[in-house]
N, C-alpha and C positions, 0 to 999 in steps of 0.2 A: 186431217190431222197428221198423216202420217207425213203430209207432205214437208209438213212445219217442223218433223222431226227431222227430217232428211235435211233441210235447209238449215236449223242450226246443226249438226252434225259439221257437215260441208262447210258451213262460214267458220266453225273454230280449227278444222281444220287445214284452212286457208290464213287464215289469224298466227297457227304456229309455226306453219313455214315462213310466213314474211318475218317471224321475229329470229327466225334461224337465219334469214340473208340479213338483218340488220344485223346481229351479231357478225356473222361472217364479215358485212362490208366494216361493221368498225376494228376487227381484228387486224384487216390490211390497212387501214389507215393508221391503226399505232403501230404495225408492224415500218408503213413505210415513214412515219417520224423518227423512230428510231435507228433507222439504217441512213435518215437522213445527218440526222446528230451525229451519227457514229463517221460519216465522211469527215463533217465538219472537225469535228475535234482532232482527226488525222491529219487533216492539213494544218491545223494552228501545230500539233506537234512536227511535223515535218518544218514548218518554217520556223518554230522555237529553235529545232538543231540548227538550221542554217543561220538563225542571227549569232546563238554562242558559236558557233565557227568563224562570222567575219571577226568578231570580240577578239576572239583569241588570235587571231591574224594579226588585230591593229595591237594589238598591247606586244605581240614580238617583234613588228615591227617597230613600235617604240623602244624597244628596250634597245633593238637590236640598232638604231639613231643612235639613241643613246652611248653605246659601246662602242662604236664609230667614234663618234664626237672624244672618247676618252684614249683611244686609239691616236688622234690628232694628239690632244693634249700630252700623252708619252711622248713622242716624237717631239714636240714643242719644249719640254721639258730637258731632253738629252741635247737636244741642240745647244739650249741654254747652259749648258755645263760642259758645254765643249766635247763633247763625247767624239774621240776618232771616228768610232764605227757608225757614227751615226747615218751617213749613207748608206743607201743598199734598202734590202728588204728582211724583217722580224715577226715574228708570232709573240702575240701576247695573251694572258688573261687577265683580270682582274681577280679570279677566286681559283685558285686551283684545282679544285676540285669539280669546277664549274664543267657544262660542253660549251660554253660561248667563249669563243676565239675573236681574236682580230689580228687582222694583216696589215704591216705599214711600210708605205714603199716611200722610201724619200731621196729625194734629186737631189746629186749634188748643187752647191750652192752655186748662184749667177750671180756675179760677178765668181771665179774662182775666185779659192783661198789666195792673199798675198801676204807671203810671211813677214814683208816689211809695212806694211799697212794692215793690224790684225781689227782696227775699230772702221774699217770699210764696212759699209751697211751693205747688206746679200740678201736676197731671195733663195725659198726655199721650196720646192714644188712636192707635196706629201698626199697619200694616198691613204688611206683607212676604209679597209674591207672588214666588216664586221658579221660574223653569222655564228648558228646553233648547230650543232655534230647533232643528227639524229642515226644512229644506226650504219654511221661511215658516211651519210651523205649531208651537203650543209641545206639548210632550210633557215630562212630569214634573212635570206642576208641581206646589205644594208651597206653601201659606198659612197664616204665623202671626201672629196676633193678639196684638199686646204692650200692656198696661196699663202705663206707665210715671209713676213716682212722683219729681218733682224736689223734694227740700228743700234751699232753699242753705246751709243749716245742718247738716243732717244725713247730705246724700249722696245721690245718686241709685241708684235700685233697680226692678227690673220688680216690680210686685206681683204679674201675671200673662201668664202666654204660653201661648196656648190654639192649637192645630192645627184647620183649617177640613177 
């Protein structure tokens, strides 16, 4: 009899350690789910910041098209009202207040001016540099190259506008 004491003694205390390594082993298993999660979620945020940063790239880059293209149309415009100065190079904005700039370089006209022929049709070769002032330095910028075609008879038209 004593021995049957001995042997259950001994079997429950073999019963409570194995249920102490079952705890222990299922602690490191939620332990290593959760440090797995915890990677995962780090990377979806690390690549969340990366897609709003190319976002915010492409929309200053559009704007910054955009400003360009209106850059041309100034330039198109003073040519059309004869403006003397209109050759050379100007800074403009559209909002004063704004930091987006544009630069307009425009060639004098080919054929030169002839002051006894003023309805000769000319070309006109204009540049439109458009960018954002961040902190003194320009960020976006953004260069289109307009060919433009005057006929005082027929109307003026870009033949071509090409992206640098």
């Amino acid at each position: 009899m004593g021995k049957v004491i001995f042997f259950r003694a001994l079997s429950k205390m073999y019963k409570s350690k194995n249920k102490n390594r079952e705890k222990g082993v299922a602690l490191l298993v939620v332990l290593f789910i959760i440090m797995t999660a915890t990677i995962l979620s780090i990377g979806f945020l690390a690549r969340s910041d990366t897609e709003l940063a190319c976002g915010e790239n492409m929309l200053l880059r559009t704007q910054m098209d955009y400003l360009a293209e209106s850059g041309l149309e100034h330039a198109k415009g003073r040519i059309l009202v004869k403006d003397p100065n209109v050759a050379g190079q100007w800074t403009g904005q559209l909002d004063g207040g704004s930091s987006d700039y544009y630069d307009v370089v425009v060639s004098p006209r080919v054929p030169p001016f002839d002051p006894n022929d003023p309805n000769m049709p000319c070309t006109y070769q204009i540049t439109s540099t458009a960018y954002r002032e961040k902190n003194g330095q320009r960020a976006g910028e953004s260069v289109l190259k307009g060919q433009l075609y005057v006929d005082p008879a027929a109307g003026t038209s870009f033949r071509s506008i090409k992206r640098n």
